[in-house]
C-alpha positions as CSV (number, residue, x, y, z in Angstrom):
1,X,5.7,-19.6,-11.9
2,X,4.1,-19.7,-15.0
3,X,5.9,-18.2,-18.1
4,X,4.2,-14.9,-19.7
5,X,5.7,-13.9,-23.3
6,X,4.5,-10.5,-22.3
7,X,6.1,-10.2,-19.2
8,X,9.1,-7.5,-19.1
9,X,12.0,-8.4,-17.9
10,X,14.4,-6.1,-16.0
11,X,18.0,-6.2,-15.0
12,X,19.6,-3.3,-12.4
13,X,22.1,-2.6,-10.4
14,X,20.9,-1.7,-6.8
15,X,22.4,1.3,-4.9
16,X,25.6,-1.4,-3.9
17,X,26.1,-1.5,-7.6
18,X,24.8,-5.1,-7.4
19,X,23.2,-6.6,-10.2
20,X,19.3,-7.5,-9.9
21,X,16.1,-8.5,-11.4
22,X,12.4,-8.2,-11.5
23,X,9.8,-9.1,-13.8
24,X,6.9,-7.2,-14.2
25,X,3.3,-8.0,-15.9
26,X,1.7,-6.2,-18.5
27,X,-0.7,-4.3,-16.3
28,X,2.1,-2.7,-14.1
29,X,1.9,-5.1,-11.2
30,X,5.7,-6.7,-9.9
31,X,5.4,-10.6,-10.1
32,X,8.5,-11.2,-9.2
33,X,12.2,-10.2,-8.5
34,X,15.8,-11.5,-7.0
35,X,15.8,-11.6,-3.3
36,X,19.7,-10.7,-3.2
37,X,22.3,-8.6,-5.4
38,X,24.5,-10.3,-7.5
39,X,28.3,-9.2,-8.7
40,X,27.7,-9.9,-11.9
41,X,25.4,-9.8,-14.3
42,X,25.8,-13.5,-15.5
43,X,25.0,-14.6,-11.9
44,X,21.2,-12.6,-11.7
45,X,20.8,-14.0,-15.4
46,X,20.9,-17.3,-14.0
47,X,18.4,-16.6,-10.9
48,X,16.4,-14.8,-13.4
49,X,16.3,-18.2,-15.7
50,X,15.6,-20.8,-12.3
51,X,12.7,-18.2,-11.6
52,X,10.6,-18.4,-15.1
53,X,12.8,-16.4,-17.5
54,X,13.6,-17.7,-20.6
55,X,16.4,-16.0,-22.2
56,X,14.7,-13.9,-24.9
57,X,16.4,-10.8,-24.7
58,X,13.9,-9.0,-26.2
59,X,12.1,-9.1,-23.3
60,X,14.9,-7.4,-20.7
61,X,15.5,-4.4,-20.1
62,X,18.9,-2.9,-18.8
63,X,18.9,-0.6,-16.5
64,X,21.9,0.7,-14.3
65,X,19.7,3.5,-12.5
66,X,18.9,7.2,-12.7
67,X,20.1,10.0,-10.0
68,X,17.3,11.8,-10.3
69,X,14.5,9.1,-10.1
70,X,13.1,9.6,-7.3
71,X,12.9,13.7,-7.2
72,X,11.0,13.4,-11.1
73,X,8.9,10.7,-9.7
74,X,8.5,12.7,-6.3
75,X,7.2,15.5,-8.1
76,X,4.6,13.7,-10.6
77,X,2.8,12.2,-7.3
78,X,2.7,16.0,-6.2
79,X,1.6,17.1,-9.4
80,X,-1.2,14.5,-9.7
81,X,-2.3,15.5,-5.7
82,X,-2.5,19.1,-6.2
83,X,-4.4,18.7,-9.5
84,X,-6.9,16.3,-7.5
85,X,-7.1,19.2,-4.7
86,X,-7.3,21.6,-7.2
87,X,-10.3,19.7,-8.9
88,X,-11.5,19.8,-5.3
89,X,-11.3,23.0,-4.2
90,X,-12.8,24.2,-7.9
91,X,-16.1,22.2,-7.2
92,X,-16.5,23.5,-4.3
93,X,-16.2,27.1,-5.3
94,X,-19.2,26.3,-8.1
95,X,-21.6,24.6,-5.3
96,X,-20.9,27.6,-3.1
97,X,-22.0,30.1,-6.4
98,X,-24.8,27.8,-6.9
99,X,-26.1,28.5,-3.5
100,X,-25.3,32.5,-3.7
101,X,-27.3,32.1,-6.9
102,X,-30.2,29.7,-5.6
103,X,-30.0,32.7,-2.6
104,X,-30.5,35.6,-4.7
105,X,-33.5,33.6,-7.2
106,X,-35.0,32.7,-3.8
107,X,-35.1,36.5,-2.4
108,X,-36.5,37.6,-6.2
109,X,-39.2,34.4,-5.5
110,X,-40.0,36.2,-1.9
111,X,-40.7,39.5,-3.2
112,X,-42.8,38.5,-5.9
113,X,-44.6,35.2,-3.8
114,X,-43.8,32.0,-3.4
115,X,-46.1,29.7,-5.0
116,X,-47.4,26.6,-2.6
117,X,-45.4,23.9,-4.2
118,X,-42.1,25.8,-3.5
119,X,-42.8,26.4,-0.1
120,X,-43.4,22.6,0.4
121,X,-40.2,21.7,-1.8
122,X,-37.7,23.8,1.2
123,X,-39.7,22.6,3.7
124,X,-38.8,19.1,2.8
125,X,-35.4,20.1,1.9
126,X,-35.2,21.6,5.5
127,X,-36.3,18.6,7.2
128,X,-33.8,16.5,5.5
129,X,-30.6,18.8,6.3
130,X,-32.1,18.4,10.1
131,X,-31.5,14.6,10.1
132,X,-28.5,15.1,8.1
133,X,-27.2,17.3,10.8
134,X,-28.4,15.3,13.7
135,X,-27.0,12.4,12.5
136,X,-23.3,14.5,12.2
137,X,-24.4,15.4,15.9
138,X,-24.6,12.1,17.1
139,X,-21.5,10.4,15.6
140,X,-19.5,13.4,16.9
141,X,-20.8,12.8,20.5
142,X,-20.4,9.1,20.1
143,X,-16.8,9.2,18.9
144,X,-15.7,11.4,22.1
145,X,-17.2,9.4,24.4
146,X,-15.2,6.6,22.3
147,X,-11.8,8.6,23.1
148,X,-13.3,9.3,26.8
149,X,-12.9,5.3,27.9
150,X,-9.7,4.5,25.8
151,X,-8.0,7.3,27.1
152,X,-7.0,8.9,23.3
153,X,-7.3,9.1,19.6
154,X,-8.3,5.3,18.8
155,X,-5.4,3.5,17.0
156,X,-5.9,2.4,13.3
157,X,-7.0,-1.1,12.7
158,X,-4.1,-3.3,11.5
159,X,-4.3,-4.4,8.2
160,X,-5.1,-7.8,7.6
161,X,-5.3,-9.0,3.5
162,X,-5.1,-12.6,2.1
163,X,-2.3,-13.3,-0.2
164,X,-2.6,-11.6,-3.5
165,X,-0.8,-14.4,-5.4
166,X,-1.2,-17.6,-4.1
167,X,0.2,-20.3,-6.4
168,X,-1.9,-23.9,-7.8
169,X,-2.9,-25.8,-5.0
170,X,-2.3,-23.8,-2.2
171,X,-4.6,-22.4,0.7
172,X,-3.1,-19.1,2.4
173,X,-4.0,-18.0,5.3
174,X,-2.4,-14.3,6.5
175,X,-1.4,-14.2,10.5
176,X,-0.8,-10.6,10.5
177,X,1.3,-7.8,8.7
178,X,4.8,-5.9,10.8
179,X,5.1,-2.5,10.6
180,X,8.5,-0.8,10.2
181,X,9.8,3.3,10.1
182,X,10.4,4.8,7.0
183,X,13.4,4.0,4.8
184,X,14.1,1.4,7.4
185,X,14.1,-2.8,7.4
186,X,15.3,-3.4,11.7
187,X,12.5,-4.9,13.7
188,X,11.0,-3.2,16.4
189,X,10.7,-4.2,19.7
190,X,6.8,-4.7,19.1
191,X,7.5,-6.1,15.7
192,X,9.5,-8.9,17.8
193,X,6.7,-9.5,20.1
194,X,4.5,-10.3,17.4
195,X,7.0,-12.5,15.2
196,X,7.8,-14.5,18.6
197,X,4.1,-16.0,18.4
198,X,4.1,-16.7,15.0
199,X,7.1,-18.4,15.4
200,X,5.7,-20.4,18.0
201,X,2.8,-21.6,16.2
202,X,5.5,-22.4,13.3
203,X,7.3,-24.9,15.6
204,X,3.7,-26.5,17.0
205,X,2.4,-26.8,13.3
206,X,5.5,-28.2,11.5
207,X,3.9,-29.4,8.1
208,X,3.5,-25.2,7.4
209,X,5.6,-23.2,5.4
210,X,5.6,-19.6,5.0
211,X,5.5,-16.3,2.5
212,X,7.1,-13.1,3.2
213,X,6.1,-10.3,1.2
214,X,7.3,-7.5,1.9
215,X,5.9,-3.8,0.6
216,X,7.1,0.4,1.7
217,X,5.0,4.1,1.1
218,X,5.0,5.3,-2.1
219,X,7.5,7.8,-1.2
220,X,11.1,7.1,-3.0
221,X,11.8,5.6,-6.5
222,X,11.0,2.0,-7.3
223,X,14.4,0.8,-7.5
224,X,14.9,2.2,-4.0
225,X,11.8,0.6,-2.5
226,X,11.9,-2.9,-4.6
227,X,15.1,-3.3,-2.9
228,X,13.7,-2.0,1.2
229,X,11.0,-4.2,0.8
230,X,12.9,-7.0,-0.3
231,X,15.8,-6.3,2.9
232,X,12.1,-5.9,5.2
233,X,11.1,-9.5,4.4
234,X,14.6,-10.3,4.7
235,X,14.6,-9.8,7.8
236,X,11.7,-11.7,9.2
237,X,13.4,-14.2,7.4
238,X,16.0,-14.0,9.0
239,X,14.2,-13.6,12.9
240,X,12.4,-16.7,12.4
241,X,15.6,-19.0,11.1
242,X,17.6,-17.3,14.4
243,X,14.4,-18.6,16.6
244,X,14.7,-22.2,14.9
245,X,12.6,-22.1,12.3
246,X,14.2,-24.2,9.4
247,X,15.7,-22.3,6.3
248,X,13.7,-24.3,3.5
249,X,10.2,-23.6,5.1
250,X,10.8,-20.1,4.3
251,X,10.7,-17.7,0.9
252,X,10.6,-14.1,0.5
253,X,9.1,-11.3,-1.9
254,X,9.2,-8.1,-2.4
255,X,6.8,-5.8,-3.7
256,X,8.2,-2.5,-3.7
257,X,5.5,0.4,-3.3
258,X,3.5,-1.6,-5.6
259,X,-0.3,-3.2,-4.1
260,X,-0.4,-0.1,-1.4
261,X,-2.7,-1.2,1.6
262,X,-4.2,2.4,1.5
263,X,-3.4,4.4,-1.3
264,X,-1.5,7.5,-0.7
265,X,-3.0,10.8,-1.9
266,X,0.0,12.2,-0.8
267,X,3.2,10.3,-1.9
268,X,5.5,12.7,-0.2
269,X,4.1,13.0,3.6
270,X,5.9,9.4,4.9
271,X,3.9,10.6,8.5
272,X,0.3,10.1,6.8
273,X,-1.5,6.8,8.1
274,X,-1.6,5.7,4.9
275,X,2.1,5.8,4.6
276,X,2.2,3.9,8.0
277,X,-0.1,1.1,6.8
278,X,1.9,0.9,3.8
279,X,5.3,0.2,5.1
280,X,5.3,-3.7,6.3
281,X,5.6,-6.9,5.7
282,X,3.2,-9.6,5.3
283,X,3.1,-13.0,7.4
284,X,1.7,-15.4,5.0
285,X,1.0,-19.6,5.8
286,X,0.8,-21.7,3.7
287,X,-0.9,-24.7,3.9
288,X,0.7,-27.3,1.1
């Protein structure tokens, strides 16, 4: 990876009071971090150094982690949500005067007569609400009969992105994405089912090498979700070397609850779809 001066460099210890690092850009974005904790703090210094960093320590950043994190970061997502509803709710409550007021300068037009080019201005406001409203009509009929013949509330699509970081000289192609509960890195049963084809087309296609990146919600602090992410491509990792896949065709990544596939309006709710889409890790090929 390519040195940046302005890169920061960061050095924590994770909640097994391990040492680790990341190293993020100057616009915010994670480029980088260990894939395991280290006892101590000489140890991640070395990792850090065989993954790009180069020693100037006035570019790190020690940081042994704060209690209460996650609640003051909890609470500015909720802050920043309820000032968007807020905004919301607050434009609503003006269009809804301006009608009551367009209502009342329309009853004061009535009384004292309408001239001809007014009449013809609501006519052709009229008309256009119709379609508006027909059109409503018809995707609302369309999507029941939709959840008539697949029995149910149609499932999300899954998401499917190309790699957002693909290094010199490679061409990635993404396979899919594995979904996991909240706070949690085990595969599913469905998860499995999916990872056994990959692997599959791993063994039939053994030139390839893959990328695991892996990502969670936005709920939780980023220390907390660098290192879930990191344990959720982990352990496709570690699915894939139990199914034969060799240990040097594989690396990992973690993201954290950076690059959301959706973003999350409401950090908080782990339930919402957005949360769901968001907690997963990516299959990625590469073709060297």
């Amino acid at each position: 990876m390519e040195q940046d001066f302005n890169d920061k460099w960061e050095f924590y210890k994770d909640a097994d009071l391990k040492w680790r690092w990341r190293r993020t850009s100057p616009n915010g974005n994670i480029v980088g971090a260990a894939s395991e904790g280290y006892v101590n703090k000489t140890d991640c210094e070395g990792n850090a150094s065989r993954n790009g960093w180069n020693g100037d320590a006035a570019q790190v950043i020690v940081n042994t982690g704060a209690k209460n994190e996650e609640e003051e970061q909890t609470r500015a997502s909720e802050t920043k949500a309820h000032d968007l509803q807020a905004a919301h709710l607050a434009r609503e409550s003006k269009n809804r005067d301006l009608l009551i007021d367009g209502d009342r300068r329309f009853d004061e037009k009535a009384r004292t007569g309408l001239s001809r080019q007014t009449k013809n201005i609501l006519l052709m406001i009229a008309g256009i609400l119709s379609v508006i409203a027909l059109i409503l009509l018809f995707m609302l009929i369309r999507n029941e009969q939709l959840q008539a013949l697949t029995g149910g509330d149609i499932p999300p699509p899954r998401v499917m992105i190309l790699s957002l970081d693909p290094k010199e000289n490679e061409q990635v192609v993404v396979f899919g994405d594995t979904h996991f509960e909240f706070g949690q890195y085990t595969l599913s049963p469905e998860a499995i089912q999916l990872l056994a084809k990959d692997a599959q087309s791993l063994k039939e296609n053994p030139a390839l090498h893959v990328r695991l990146a892996g990502y969670t919600s936005a709920k939780g602090t980023e220390a907390v979700n660098q290192e879930l992410s990191e344990r959720r491509a982990n352990a496709v990792r570690d699915y894939l070397i139990e199914d034969g896949i060799a240990p040097e065709r594989i690396t990992v990544i973690g993201y954290g609850r950076t690059r959301p596939a959706l973003y999350e309006v409401t950090p908080s709710d782990k339930d919402s779809k957005e949360a769901l889409a968001n907690m997963r890790v990516l299959f990625e090929v590469v073709v060297q």
